[in-house]
C-alpha positions in Angstrom: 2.3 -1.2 -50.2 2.4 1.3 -46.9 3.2 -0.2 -43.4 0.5 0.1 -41.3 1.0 2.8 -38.6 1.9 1.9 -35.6 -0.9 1.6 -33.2 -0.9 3.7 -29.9 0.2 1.1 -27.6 3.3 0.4 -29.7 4.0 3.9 -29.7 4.0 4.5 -26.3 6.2 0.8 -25.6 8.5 2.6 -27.6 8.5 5.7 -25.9 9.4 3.8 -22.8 11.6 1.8 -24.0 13.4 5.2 -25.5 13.3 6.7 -22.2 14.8 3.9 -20.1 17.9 3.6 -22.9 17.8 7.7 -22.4 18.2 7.2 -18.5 21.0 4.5 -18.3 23.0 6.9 -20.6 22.4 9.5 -18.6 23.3 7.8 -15.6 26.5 6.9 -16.6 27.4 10.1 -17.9 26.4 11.4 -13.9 28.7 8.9 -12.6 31.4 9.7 -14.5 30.6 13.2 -13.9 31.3 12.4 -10.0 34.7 10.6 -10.9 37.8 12.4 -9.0 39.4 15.0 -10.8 42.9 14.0 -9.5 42.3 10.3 -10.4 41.2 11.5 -13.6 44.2 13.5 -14.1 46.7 10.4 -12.7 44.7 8.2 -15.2 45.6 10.4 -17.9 49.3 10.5 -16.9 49.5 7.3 -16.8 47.9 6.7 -20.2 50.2 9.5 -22.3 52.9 8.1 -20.5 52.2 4.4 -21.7 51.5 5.3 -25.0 54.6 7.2 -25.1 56.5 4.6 -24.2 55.0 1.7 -26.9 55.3 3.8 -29.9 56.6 2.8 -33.2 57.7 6.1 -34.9 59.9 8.4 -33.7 57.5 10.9 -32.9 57.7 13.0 -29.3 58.1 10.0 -26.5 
């Protein structure tokens, strides 16, 4: 037996909904657009240079 089709104000609640999930993506994907570079950069450092440090294997530290 088919589902009935959706009706037009379910549709368009679910468009909405969509686009307000859509925004906040897109929103945080701005802000971390706007981040520093060079905190960025020091972040990464930082991160490599952990990682580095904690590893198990002898691969490059």
């Amino acid at each position: 037996m088919q589902q009935p089709l959706p009706s037009p104000k379910d549709i368009e609640r679910q468009r909405q909904e969509q686009i307000l999930s859509n925004q906040t993506a897109i929103d945080l994907l701005n802000l971390w657009d706007q981040e520093d570079p060079e905190d960025q950069r020091e972040t990464l450092e930082y991160l490599m240079q952990a990682l580095d440090q904690n590893r198990l294997s002898s691969r490059k530290k």
